[in-house]
Structure formats: C-alpha cells, structure tokens
N, C-alpha and C positions, 0 to 999 in steps of 0.2 A: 265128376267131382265138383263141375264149377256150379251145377246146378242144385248138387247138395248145399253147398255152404253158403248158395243167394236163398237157398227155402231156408234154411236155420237162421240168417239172418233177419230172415222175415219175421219167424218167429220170435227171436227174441226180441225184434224193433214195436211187436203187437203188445208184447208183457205192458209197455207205459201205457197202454190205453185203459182206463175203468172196469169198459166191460170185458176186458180179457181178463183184468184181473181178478174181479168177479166170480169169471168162469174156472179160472184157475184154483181160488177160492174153495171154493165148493169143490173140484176136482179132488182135493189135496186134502181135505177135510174126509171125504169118503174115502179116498185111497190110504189114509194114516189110520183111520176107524176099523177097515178092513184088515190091513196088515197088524195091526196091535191089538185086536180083537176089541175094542175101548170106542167111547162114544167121545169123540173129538169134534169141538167147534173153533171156527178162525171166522175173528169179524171180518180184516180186508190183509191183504198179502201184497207189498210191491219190493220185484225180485230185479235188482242192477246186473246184467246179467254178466255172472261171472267172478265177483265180485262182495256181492250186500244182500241180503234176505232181510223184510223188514215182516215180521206178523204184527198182528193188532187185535186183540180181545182173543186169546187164546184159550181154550179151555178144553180139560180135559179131566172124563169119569171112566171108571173100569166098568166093566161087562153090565154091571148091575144100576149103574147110571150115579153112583155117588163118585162126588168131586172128588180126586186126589190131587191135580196142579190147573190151576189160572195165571193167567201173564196180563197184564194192559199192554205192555208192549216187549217186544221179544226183539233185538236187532245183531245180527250175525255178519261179520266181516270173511268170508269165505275165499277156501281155494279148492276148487276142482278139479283139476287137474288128475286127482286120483278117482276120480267118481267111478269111471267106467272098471277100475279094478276093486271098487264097492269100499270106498274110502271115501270120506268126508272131513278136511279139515278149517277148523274153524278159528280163524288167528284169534279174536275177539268178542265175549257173545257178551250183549249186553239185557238183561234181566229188571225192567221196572213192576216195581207194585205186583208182585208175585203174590200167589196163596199156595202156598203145601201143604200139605196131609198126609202125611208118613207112620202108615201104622204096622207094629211088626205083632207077630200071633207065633205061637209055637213052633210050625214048621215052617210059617212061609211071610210074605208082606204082604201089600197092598201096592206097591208098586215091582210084584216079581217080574212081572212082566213083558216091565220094561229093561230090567236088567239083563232078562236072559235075553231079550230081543236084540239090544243093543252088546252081549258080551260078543268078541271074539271066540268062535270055535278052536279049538288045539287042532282036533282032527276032523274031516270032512271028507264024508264018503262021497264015492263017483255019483256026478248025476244031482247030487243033493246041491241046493243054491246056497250058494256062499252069504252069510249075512252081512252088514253094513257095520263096517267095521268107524266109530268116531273120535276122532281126538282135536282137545279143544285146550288152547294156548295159553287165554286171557280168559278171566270170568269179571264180571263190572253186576255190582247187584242195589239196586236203588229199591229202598224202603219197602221191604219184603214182608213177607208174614208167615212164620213157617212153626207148623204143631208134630211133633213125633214122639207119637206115644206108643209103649211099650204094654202089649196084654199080656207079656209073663213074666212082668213085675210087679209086684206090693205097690201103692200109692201112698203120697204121705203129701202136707200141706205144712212141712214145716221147712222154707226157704226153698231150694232150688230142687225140684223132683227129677233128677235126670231119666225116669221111666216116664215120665212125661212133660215134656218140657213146648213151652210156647214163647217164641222169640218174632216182636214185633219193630218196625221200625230198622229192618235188617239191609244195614249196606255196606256192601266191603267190595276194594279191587283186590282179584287174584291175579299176579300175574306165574311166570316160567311155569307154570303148570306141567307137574312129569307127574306120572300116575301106572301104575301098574295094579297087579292082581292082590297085593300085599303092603302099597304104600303109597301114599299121594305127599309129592311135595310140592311148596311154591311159597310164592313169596307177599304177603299178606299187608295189606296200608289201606288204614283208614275205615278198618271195622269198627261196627257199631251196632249197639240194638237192646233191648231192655225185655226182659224174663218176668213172666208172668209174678213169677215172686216177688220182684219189686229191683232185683236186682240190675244194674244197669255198668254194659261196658260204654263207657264214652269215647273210648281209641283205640286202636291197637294196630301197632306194624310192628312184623317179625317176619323170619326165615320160618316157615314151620316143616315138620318132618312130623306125620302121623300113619300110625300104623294100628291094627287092631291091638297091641298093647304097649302103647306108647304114645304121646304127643308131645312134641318136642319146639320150642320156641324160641330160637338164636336172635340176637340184635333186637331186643325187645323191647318198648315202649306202649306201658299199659296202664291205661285211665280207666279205674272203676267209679260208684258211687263215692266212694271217701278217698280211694286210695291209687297210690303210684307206683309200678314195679317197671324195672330195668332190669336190664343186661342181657339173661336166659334162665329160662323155664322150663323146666322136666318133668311130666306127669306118667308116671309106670305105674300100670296095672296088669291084673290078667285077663280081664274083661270089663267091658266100660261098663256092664251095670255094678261094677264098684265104685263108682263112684257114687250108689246110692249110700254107701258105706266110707264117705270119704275121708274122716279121720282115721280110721282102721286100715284101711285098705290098697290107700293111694299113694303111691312114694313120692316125693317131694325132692327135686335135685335141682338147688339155684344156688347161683354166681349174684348175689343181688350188689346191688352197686347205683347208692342217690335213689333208694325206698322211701314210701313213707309206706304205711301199714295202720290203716282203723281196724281194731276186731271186729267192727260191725259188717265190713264186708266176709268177713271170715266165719260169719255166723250162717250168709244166705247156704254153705257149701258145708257146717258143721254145727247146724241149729243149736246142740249144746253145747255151743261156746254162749251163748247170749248171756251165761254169769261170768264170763271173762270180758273184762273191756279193760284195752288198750290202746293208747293211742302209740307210735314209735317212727323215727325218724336212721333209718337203716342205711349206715354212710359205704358199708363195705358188710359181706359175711358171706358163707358157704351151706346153705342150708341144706340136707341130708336127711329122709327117713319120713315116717305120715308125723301127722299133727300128735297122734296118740304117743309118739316115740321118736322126738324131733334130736337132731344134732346141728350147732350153726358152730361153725370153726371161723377163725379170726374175724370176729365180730365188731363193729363198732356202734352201736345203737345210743342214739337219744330218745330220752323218754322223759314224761313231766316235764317240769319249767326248769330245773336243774340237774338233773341223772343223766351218766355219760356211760357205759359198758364197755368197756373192752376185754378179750378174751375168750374162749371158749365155754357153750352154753350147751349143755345134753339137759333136755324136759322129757318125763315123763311118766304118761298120766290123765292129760287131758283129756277131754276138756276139765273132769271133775278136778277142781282144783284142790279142794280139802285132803286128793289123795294123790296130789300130782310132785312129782320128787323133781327138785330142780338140784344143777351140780352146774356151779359156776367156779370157772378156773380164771380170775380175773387178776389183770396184767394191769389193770386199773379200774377201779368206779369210784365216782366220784358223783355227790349227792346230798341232799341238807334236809334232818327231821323233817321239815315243812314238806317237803316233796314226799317224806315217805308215808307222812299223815293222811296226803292227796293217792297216792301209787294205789296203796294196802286196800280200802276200801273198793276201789275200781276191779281190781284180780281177783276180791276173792268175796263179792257180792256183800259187802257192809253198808251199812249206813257210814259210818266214822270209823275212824280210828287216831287217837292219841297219846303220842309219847310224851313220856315226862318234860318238864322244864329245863330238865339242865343239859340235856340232849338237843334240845333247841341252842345251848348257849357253846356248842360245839360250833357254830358255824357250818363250812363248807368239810365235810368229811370226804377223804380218796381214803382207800384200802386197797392193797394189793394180798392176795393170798386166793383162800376158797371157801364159798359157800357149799354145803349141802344140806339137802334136806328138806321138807317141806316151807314155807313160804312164813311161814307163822312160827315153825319149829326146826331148827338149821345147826350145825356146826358151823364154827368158824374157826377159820387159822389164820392169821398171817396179821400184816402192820397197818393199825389206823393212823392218817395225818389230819389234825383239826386244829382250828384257831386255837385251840388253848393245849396244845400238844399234841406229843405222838403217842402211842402203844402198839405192844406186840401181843398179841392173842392166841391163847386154844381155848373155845370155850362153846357151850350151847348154851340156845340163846331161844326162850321160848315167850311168844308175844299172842296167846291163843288169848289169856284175858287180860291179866296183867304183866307185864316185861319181867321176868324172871332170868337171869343168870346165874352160871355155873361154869367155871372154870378160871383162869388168870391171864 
C-alpha cells in the first residue's frame, strides 16, 4: 500500500513540470477526441492536484471538423473524491473569452453529443460502462460570445430574432446552481451582454427559476438600453420559440416596484411597437397577460413632465394603437393640456396635436372616475378638479380631428 501511494505521489509531484504537462496535453486532447467522437485541441493544461484544473486555448469541432465551442481559458475548482464512482464535481468553473455555436435542426443539434454523453442513464444494463456523471456548483463567465441558431424557425431582422440569436460581450456569475432533467435554478449577479440587434442588458441580479415553459425572475434588478425593472419577472410560454411571437404569445406576470420603462427597449422584443413611444416612471403596479392583452392592477405611473395614474389599467390591442381599447379605472390622474399636446402625438405616431386655448387655461386637471375606449375616442364618467373649478361628467369625447363632445 505504502508503495502505491509514494508512485501516485510521484505522479502527481511530475504534473508541475512543462513537459509532463505537455505530455498530458496531448494525452487528454486524444483521449476527449476519442471518447466524444469530436476533434478536440488544448494549448497547455496545469492540473493542482486534487483540487484546480487550469486549460488554455481549448477548442472544440464535431466529427466533421466545424467549430462548435473555444475557451482562451477554462479554470475548474474540483472535488474528486467521487471520481472513481464516475462523478465529477465542480465547486467553480470559470469560463473566459469563450466562442459557442449552438445549432438546433429538426431532429437533433449540433452539440447532441455531448448531451447524451454527459446525460445520466436512468438504467444500465450489466456489463455496460457507467457514463461520467457531472455536476457544477458556481458558473463565472467573462466576456463570452455565444450564436444559437435555430433551422426550424422563420428568420426576421426586425429587433431581437430569438431563432437566432447572437450575444457578445457575455458575463455573468452563477452561483447555488440546482439543475435537473426539467429545471435549472440559481442565482444570477452581474449579467451582461449586448444582441446583435442592438439591444443591450447592462445588469442584471435575480433568483432565476427556468423551465422549458417558464422563466422566472425573484429579487430583480435590471438595466437595459433605456430602461430599469425591479422586484419580479414572469415569462410563460408553451414553447420558447414563442417568443418569436412575443406580443401574442408570451404572458407577462410582474410585481414592478421603482420602473422606469422606454418603449424603445420594448420595440427590440415587439418591432411593432416602434409607433408607440413612451416614456413611464412605474412607482408600484401588478402587471398580468402579453403586451397584445395587458392588465396592471394598482398602478402608479408617471408619465410626461406632469401625468400621475393611479388605478387600474386593462390595454388591448397592441401594438396597433388606432385599434387598441384602453379601460382606465382611475382613483386619480392628474395632468395639464400641455402634457397632453406632448403625450397624444408620441402614442399614436403624429406629428402634433392641439387642444383648444381654454383647456389650457384649466391648469392642473385630477379626475377621478373612468376612461374607456380608444385613445382619441373614449367615454368618460366621473369628477374633474381644475384651477377654475370642478365638474362631474358622462360624456364622449372624440379628439380624431377636432375635440368634439357629447354628453353633460
């Protein structure tokens, strides 16, 4: 026994030396080629033994010699200790300047290969070798570059193509990493990365919970191109190529809380939005249902230099706004001509729009009651408060060319 473990000693005291490592190199590089049927190269490999895996210029092509993943450096914080029952765990892998290539085809991908290689078997006949079963703790990924394209999806170049998408500059820690056959969760700080469409996340920490129809985002703190989202984020679907259809298709479930919200980020995920622009400052509200069929229960929204919302808001319609029916149950708004001169053109793709003069000489107007109806063509009920008095209203109110009223 004492002679085995002064030779393993040895061996692992040779690993510090160049050309061991060298040797090992090139061992590890044929013996991962052979087993994965795939053409694999490693620049240099130094293994702490027990412990740290360090690669360097990793690369790797399927059978036919086209790239699907490169590393510049690849560093693994290891435990062993299960090896010999064909386990591999890996507290911390850490992932620089990566390249991916993820292409999925009707029946199969581009990297099947490695999935079934690496899956767990359920059952395992006598005799048959157990495969390498791995699990991995912490993911660390520094300025990545990852392409996954889809060949049994339609293409389109109008904002974010989720059948093919390209994400550069990609870095995020994962940490508690739990994963199974149906769900991967963990805990996400400090993502970042910017989409070939122009879109770009600037931050993001959250609890995520993602399933093949679901992604789900607790404790949230998220910086896009223009815009800010907190609290939690819900996206249900039944299949993520709906989100090539993401106004129609994709349910919407947030607690938002200290928003701000540009339409123009809302455009790269629902191209025809680009004739809605808004800008909105979202203090509190409950948001339920897709874009096409939206619900925000106790709402407080600021909007333009003067508009305040509170109350309950069901849209729907979108993006085309000329046919989109708004139902505002409002417990307050409050808002002055001037702002609404500014608002009306932005929502609903004008050049201008102007109200009379004497609507101007209302001042600050609150109403309490309800709006319905199109944006230009609405009922109203309830009581106006303005610098030169109050009223109480039932009345439609149509502003398509000229402000037309009807009612008392």
């Amino acid at each position: 026994m004492l002679s085995i473990l002064a030779l393993l000693s040895i061996l692992l005291f040779s690993l510090q030396f160049s050309s061991v490592q060298t040797f090992v190199t090139k061992r590890v590089a044929k013996y991962l080629s052979k087993e994965l049927n795939a053409k694999v190269e490693i620049g240099s490999i130094y293994f702490k033994p027990f412990s740290e895996l360090n690669i360097y210029d990793f690369k790797l092509a399927d059978s036919n010699g086209t790239p699907i993943l490169s590393a510049k450096k690849l560093n693994a914080d290891l435990v062993l200790t299960d090896y010999f029952q064909n386990k591999i765990v890996i507290e911390k892998l850490n992932i620089e300047k990566a390249y991916v290539d993820f292409q999925v085809y009707k029946d199969s991908s581009n990297i099947k290969f490695l999935i079934d290689y690496f899956t767990p078997k359920k059952k395992k006949k006598t005799g048959e070798k157990k495969q390498m079963e791995l699990k991995l703790y912490t993911l660390n990924l520094v300025d990545n570059h990852i392409k996954i394209l889809n060949h049994t999806q339609k293409h389109h170049s109008r904002g974010v193509d989720f059948s093919d998408i390209e994400l550069t500059h990609f870095s995020a820690n994962l940490s508690n990493i739990q994963q199974d056959s149906s769900t991967l969760k963990t805990k996400i700080k400090k993502l970042t990365f910017q989409e070939k469409s122009g879109f770009i996340l600037r931050n993001m920490n959250a609890d995520a919970i993602i399933t093949g129809q679901s992604m789900e985002f607790n404790q949230l703190r998220l910086q896009t191109n223009n815009s800010t989202l907190g609290n939690n984020l819900k996206f249900s679907y039944d299949k993520f190529a709906d989100f090539g259809d993401f106004v129609k298709k994709v349910e919407v479930t947030s607690d938002m809380e200290k928003v701000f919200v540009d339409s123009k980020d809302i455009e790269y995920f629902a191209p025809d939005m680009k004739s809605v622009r808004f800008k909105a400052h979202v203090n509190q509200g409950r948001v339920t249902g897709t874009v096409a069929n939206m619900r925000v229960r106790n709402a407080d929204i600021k909007t333009g230099d003067a508009t305040r919302l509170i109350g309950d808001i069901t849209i729907k319609g979108l993006p085309d706004i000329n046919k989109t029916i708004f139902d505002f149950q409002a417990e307050q708004l409050i808002t002055t001509a001037k702002d609404v001169e500014k608002l009306v053109p932005e929502l609903s793709n004008k050049n201008s729009f102007t109200l009379p003069e004497q609507l101007h000489n209302l001042g600050t107007i609150s109403f309490t009651g309800s709006f319905q109806g199109l944006y230009n063509l609405f009922d109203v009920k309830g009581d106006f408060k303005t610098d030169l008095g109050n009223i109480h209203t039932e009345s439609k109110i149509d502003i398509q060319k000229n402000i037309l009223y009807a009612g008392h």
